[in-house]
N, CA, C and O atoms as CSV, one atom per row, in Angstrom:
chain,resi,resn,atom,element,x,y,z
A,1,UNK,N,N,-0.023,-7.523,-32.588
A,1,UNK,CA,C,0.942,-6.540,-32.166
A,1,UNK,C,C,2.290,-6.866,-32.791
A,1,UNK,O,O,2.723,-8.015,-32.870
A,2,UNK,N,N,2.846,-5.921,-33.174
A,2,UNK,CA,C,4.193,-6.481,-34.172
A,2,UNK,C,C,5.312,-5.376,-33.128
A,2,UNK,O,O,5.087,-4.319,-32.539
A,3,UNK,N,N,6.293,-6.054,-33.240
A,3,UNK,CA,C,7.579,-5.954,-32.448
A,3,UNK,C,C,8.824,-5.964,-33.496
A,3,UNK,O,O,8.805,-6.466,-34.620
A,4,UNK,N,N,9.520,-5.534,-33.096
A,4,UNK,CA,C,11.146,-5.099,-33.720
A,4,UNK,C,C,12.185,-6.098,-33.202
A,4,UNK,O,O,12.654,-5.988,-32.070
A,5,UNK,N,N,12.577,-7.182,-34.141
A,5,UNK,CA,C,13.431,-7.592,-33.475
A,5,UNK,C,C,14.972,-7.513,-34.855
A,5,UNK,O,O,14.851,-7.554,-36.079
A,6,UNK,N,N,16.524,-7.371,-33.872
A,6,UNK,CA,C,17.545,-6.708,-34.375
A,6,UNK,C,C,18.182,-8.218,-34.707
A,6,UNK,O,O,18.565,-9.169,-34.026
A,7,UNK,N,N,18.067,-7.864,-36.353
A,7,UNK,CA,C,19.067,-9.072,-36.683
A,7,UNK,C,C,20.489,-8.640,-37.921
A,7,UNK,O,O,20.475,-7.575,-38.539
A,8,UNK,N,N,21.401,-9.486,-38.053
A,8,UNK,CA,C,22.828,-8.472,-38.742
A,8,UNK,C,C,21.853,-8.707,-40.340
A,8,UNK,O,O,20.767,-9.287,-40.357
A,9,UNK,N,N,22.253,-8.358,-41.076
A,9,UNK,CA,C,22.317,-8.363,-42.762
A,9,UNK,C,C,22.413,-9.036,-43.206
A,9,UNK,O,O,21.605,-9.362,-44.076
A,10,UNK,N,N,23.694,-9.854,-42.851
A,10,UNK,CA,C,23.218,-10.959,-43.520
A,10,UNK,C,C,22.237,-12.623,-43.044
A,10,UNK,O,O,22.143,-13.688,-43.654
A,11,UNK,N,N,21.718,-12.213,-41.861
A,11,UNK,CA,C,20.462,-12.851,-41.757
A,11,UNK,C,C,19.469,-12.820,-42.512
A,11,UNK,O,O,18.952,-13.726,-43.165
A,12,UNK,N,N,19.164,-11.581,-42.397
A,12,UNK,CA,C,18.296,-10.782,-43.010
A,12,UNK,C,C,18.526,-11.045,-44.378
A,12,UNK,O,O,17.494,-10.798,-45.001
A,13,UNK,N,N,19.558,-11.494,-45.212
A,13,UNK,CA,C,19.495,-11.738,-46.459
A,13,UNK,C,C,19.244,-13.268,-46.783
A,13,UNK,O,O,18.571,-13.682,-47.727
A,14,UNK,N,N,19.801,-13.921,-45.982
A,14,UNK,CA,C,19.591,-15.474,-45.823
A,14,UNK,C,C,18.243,-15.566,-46.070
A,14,UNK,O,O,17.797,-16.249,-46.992
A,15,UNK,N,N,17.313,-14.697,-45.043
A,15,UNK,CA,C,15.687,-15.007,-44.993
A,15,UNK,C,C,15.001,-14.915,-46.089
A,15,UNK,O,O,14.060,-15.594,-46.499
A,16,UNK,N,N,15.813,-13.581,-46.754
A,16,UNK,CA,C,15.111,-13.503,-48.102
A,16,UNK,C,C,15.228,-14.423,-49.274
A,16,UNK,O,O,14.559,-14.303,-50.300
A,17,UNK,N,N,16.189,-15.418,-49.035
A,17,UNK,CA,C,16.571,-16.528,-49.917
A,17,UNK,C,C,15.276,-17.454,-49.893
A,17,UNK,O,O,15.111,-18.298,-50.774
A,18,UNK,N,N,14.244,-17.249,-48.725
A,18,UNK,CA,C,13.592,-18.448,-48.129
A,18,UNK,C,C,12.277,-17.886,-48.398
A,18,UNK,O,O,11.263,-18.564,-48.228
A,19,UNK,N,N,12.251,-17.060,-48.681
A,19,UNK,CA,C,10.678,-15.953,-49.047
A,19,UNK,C,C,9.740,-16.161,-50.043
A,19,UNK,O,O,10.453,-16.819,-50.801
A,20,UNK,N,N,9.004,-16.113,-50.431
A,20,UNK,CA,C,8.085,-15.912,-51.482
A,20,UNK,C,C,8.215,-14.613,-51.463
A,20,UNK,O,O,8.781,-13.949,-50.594
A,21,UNK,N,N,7.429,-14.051,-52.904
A,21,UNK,CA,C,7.022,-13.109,-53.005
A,21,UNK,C,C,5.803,-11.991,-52.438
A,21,UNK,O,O,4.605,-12.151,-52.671
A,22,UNK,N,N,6.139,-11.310,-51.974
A,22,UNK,CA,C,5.028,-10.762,-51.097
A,22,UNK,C,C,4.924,-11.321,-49.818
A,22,UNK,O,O,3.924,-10.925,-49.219
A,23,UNK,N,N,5.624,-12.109,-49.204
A,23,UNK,CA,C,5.542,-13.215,-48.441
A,23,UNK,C,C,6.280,-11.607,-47.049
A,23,UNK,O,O,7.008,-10.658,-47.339
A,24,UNK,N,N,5.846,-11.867,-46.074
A,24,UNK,CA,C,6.253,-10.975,-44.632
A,24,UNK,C,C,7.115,-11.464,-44.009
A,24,UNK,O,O,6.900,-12.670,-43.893
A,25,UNK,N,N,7.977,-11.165,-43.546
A,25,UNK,CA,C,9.072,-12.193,-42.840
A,25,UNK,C,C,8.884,-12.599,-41.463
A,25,UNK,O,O,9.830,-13.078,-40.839
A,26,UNK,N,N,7.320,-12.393,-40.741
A,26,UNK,CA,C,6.353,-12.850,-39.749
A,26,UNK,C,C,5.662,-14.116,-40.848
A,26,UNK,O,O,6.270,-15.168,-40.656
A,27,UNK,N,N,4.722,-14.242,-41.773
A,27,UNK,CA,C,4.775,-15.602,-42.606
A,27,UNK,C,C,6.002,-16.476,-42.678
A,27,UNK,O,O,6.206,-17.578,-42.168
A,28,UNK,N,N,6.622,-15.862,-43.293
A,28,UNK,CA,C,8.102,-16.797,-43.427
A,28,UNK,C,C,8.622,-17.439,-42.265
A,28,UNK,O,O,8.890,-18.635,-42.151
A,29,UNK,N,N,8.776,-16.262,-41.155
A,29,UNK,CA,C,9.759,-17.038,-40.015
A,29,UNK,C,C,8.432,-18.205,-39.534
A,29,UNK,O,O,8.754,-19.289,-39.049
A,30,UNK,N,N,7.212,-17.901,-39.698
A,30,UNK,CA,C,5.907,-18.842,-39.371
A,30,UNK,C,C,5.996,-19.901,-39.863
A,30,UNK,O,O,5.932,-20.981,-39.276
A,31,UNK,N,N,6.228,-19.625,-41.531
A,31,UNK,CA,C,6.574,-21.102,-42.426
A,31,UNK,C,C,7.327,-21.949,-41.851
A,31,UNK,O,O,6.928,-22.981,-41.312
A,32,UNK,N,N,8.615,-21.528,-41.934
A,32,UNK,CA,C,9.708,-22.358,-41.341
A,32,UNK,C,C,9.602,-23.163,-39.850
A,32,UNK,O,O,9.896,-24.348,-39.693
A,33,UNK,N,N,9.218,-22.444,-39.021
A,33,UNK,CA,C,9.226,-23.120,-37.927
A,33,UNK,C,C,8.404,-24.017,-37.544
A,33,UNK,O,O,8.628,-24.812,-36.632
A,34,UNK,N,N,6.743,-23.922,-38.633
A,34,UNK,CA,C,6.105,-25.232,-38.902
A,34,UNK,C,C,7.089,-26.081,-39.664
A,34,UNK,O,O,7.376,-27.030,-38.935
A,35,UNK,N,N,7.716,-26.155,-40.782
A,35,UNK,CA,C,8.281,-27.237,-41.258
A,35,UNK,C,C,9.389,-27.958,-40.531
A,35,UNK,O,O,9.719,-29.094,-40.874
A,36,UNK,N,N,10.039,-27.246,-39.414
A,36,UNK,CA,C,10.958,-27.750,-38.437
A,36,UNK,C,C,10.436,-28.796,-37.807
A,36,UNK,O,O,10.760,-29.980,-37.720
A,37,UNK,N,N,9.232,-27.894,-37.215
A,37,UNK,CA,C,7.951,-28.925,-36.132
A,37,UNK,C,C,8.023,-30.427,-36.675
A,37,UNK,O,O,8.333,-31.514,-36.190
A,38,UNK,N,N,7.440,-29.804,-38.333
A,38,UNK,CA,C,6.799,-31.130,-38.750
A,38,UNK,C,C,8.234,-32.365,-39.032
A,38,UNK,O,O,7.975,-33.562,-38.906
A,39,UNK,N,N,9.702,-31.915,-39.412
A,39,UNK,CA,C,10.373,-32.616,-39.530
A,39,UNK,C,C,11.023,-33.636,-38.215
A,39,UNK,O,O,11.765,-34.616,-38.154
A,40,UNK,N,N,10.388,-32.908,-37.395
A,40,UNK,CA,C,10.675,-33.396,-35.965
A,40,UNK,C,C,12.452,-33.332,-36.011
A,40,UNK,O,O,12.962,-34.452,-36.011
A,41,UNK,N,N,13.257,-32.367,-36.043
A,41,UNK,CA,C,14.418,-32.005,-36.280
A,41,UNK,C,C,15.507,-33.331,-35.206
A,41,UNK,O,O,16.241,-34.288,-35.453
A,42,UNK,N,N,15.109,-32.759,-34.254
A,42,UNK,CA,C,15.716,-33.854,-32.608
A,42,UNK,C,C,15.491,-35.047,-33.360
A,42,UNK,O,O,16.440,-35.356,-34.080
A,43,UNK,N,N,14.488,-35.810,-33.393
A,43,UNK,CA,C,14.642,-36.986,-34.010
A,43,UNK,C,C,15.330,-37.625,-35.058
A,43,UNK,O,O,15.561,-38.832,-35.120
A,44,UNK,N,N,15.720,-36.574,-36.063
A,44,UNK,CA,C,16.646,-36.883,-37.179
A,44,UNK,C,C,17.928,-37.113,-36.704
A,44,UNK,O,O,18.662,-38.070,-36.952
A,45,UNK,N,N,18.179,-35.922,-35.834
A,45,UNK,CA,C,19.784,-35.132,-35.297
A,45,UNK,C,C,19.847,-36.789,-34.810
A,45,UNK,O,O,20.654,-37.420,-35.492
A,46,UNK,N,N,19.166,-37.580,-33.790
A,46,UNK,CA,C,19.459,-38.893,-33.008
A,46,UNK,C,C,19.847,-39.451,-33.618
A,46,UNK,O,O,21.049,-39.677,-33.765
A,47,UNK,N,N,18.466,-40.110,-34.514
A,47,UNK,CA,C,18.693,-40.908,-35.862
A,47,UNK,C,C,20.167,-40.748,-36.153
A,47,UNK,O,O,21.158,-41.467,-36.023
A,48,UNK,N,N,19.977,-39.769,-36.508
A,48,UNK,CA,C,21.614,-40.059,-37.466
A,48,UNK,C,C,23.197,-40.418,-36.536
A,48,UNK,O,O,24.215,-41.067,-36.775
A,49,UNK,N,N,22.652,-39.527,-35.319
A,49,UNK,CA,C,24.081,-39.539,-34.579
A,49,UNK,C,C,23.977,-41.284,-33.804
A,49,UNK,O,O,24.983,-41.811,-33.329
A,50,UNK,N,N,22.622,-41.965,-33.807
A,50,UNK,CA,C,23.315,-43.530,-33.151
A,50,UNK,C,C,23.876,-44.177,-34.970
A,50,UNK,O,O,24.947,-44.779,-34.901
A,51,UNK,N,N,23.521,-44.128,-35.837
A,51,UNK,CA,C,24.034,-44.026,-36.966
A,51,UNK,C,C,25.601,-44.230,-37.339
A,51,UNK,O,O,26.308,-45.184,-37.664
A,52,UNK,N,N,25.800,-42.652,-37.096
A,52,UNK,CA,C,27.285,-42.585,-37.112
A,52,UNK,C,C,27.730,-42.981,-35.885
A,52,UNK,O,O,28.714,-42.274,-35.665
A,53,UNK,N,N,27.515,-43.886,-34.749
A,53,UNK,CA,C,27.946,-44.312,-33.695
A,53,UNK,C,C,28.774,-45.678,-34.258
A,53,UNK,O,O,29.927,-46.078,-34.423
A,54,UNK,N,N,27.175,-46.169,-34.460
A,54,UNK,CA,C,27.326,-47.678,-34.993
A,54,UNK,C,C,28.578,-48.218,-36.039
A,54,UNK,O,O,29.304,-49.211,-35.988
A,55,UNK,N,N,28.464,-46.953,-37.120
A,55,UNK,CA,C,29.292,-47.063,-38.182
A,55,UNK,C,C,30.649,-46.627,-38.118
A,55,UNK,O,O,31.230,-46.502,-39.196
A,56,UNK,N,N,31.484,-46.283,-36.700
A,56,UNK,CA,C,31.840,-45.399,-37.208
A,56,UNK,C,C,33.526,-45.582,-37.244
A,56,UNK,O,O,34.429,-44.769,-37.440
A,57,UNK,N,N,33.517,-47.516,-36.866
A,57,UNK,CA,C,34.439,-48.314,-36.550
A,57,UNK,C,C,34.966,-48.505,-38.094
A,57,UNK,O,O,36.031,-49.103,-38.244
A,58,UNK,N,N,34.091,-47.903,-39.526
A,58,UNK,CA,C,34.066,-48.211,-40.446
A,58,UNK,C,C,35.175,-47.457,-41.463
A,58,UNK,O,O,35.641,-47.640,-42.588
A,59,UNK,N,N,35.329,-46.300,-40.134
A,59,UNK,CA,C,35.716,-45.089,-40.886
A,59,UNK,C,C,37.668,-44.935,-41.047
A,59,UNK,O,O,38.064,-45.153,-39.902
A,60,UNK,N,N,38.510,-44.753,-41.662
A,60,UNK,CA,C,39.881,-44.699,-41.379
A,60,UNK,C,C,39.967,-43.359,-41.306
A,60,UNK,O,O,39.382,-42.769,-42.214
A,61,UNK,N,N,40.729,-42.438,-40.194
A,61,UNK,CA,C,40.931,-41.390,-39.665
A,61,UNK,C,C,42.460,-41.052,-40.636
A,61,UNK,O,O,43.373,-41.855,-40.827
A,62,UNK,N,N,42.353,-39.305,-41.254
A,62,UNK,CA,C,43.168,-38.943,-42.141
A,62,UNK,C,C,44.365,-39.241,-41.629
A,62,UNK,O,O,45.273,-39.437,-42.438
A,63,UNK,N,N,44.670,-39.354,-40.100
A,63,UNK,CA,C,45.920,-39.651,-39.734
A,63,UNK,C,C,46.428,-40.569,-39.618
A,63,UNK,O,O,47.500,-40.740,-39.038
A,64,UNK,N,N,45.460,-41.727,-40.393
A,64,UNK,CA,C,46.344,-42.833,-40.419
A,64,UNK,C,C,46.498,-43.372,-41.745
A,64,UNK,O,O,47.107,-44.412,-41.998
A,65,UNK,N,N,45.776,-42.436,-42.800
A,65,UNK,CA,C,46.432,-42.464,-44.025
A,65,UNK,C,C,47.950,-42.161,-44.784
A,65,UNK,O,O,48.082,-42.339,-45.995
């Protein structure tokens, strides 16, 4: 069963950046959200943010340049 869902233009153009040819934008939005799955997204986002926790004593802030 296929459904209508309202997105602006330039979504809709973004997606097509991400498309194959012939590709449905029910495949596509399908593609993508397996490769999210598989990147395990949350786990990166952590990863990185105890990351920049750790490091971040490292960093000099523009205002004290």
């Amino acid at each position: 069963m296929a459904t209508t869902i309202q997105i602006q233009n330039e979504t809709r153009d973004k997606l097509k950046m991400f498309g194959h040819k012939g590709e449905s934008y029910d495949d596509l939005l399908d593609r993508l959200m397996n490769y999210c799955e598989e990147l395990n997204i949350e786990e990166i986002i952590e990863r990185r943010w105890k990351k920049l926790q750790t490091e971040k004593d490292k960093y000099i802030s523009l205002d004290e340049i």
